[in-house]
N, C-alpha and C positions, 0 to 999 in steps of 0.2 A: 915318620910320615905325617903330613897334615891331616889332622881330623879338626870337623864340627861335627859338635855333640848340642842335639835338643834337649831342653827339660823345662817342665813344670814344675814352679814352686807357689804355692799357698801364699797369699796374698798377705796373709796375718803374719808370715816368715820375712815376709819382703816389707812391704808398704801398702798404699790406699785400701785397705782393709775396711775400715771405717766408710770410705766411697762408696766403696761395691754396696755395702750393709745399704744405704740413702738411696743409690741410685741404680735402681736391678738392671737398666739397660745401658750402664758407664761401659765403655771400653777405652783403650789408650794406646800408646806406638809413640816410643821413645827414640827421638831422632837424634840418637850416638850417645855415648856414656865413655866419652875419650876425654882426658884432661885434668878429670876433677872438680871443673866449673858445672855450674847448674845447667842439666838439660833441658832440652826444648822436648815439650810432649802435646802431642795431637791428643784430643781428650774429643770421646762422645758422645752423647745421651741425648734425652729429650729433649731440653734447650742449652741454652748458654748459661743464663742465670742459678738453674740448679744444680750444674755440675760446677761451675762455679762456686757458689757456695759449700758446700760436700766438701770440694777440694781447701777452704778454706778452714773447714769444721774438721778436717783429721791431721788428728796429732803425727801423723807416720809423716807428713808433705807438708813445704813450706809455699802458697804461692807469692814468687818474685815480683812477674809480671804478667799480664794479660796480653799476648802478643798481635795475633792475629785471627781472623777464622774464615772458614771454609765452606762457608753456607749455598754457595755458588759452584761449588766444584764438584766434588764425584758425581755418580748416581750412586741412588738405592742399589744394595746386591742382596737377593732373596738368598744369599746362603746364609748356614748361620755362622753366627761369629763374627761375620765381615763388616769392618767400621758402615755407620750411616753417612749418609748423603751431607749431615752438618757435623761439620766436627769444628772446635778451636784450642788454639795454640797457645800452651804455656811454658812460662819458664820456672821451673819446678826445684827447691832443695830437698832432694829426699834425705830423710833420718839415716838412724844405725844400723836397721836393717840392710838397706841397700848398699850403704858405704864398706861394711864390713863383707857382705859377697862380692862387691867392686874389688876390695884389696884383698881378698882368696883366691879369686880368679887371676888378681896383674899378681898378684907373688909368685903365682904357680905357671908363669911364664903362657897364658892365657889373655882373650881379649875377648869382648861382647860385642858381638854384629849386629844381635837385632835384641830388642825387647818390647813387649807387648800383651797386652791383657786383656782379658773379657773372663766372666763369668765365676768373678771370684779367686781369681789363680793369673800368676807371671807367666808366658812363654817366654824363652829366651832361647839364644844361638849363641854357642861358643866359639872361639878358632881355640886349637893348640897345636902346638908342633908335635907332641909325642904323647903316646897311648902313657908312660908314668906321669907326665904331668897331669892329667885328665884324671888317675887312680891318685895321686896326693890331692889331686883339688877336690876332688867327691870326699875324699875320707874326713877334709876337714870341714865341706859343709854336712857330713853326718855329724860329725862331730859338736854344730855349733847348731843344732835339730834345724837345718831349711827346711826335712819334709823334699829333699829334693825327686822328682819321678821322672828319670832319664828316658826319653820317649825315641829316640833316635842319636845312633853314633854312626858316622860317613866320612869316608877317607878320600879327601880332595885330590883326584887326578887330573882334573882341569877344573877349567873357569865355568864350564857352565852346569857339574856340580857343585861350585861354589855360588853360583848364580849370583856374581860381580858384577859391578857397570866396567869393572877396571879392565882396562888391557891384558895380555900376559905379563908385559916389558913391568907395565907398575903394579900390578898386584904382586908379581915377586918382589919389586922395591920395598911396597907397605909392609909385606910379610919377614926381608931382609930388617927392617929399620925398626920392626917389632922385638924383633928377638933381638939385637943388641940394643933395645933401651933408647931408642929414639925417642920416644914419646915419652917417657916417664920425665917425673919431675921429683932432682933435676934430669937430668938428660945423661944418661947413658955413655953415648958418641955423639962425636960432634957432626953437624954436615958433611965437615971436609974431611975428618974419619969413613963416614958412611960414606963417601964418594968413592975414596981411596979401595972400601970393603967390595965397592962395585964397578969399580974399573971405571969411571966415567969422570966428567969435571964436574966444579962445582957446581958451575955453572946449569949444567943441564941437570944435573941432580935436583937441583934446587925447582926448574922450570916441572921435570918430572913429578915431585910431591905436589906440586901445588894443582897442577893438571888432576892428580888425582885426588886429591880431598876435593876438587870443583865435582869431579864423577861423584863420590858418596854423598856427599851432600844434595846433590840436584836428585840421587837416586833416592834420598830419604826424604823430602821432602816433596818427591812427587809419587810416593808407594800409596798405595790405596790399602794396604794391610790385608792382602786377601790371606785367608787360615791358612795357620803352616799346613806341609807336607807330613803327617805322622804314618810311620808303615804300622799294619795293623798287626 
C-alpha cells in the first residue's frame, strides 16, 4: 500500500544549520529534490540581503544563483511557522548531508514530495509503496544518526489524502514510472517500456508526463507553505 510518512530532522543532520544559528526568523520550502540537479528554494526572513548572505556564509549550501523574489505576493499569515509575505528564490547545492538522505530514501524505492523548514529543523514528506521499504529506509537513517522524529505515517486511498494537483489517470502514471525507475539516472525504462507497462502509446504517454510535471511544478511554486498537518 502507498504510504507518506512525515518527519523531522535537525537541521545540523541535514543542512543550513549555520542560517538558522544567523537568522532566528529564516524559513525555506524546497521546490522538488527530483533529478539530482540543484534545487530551487523559496527562502525567508527579514530581508533579502541578510538571508542572502547567511546562505552564503554556511558550509552545509552552495548558493548558484539568486533567482527571483516574492516581495509582492502572499500576505502576512499570523500563524506560526507560516513563510512571510517576502520570501526569494534560489538555486541551492546542498552538501552531504542532504545528498546522502536523497540516495536512502531513492535506494529504498522512496521519493520526497515536500521539504521545508523553520525553526531550526527539516520537515519533510515522503511517498513509498510499502510499510518494509519505509522500515529499511528509517533503519539506515538511524543508522547514519539523522535524529530522525517520524511525526506522521498515512496510507494513501485517494488523491485528496495525498493532497496532489494530479489527476487520478496521472498520479497513478508518476507513481507507475516511480517504481520502475523512470526517473533515476540512468533511467530504469524507457518511455515506450513505460507505455507498453500502461497499455497506452507513446504518444499519449509522453503528452500525459508532461501535463503532469506542468501540475507539480505550478503547484510548488504557487504553495504559500502553510504548517504541516501533525496528528497530536
Amino acid at each position: 500500500m502507498t504510504t507518506v510518512v512525515e518527519l523531522e530532522i535537525p537541521a545540523d543532520r541535514l543542512g543550513l544549520s549555520r542560517t538558522f544559528d544567523r537568522v532566528s526568523t529564516f524559513q525555506f520550502q524546497v521546490g522538488g529534490m527530483i533529478g539530482g540537479s540543484p534545487p530551487l528554494v523559496w527562502a525567508g526572513g527579514p530581508d533579502c540581503t541578510t538571508v542572502t548572505t547567511a546562505l552564503e556564509s554556511d558550509p552545509s549550501v552552495e548558493v548558484i544563483a539568486s533567482v527571483a523574489d516574492d516581495s509582492a505576493g502572499s500576505t502576512a499569515d499570523d500563524d506560526v511557522g507560516a513563510m512571510p509575505s517576502d520570501r526569494w528564490l534560489f538555486r541551492l547545492e546542498f552538501g552531504d548531508g542532504v545528498k546522502l538522505f536523497e540516495q536512502i530514501v531513492t535506494e529504498n524505492d522512496g521519493a520526497i514530495l515536500t521539504a521545508q523548514g523553520r525553526d531550526d529543523r527539516w520537515m519533510l514528506k515522503l511517498l513509498f509503496h510499502d510499510r518494509e521499504s519505509i522500515s529499511a529506509c528509517h533503519d539506515l537513517l538511524e543508522q547514519y544518526e539523522f535524529r530522525v522524529n517520524v511525526t506522521r505515517i498515512s496510507g494513501v486511498d485517494d488523491l485528496a489524502t495525498a493532497r496532489t494537483p494530479l489527476t487520478e489517470t496521472q498520479y497513478e502514471t508518476i507513481c507507475k514510472a516511480h517504481e520502475l525507475g523512470y526517473f533515476d539516472v540512468p533511467r530504469g525504462v524507457t518511455l515506450k517500456e513505460l507505455a507498453a507497462e500502461l497499455d497506452i502509446s507513446h504518444q499519449a504517454l509522453s503528452e500525459r508526463l508532461r501535463r503532469s510535471h506542468a501540475a507539480l511544478v505550478s503547484a510548488e511554486l504557487s504553495d504559500r507553505t502553510a504548517p504541516m498537518e501533525i496528528d497530536p
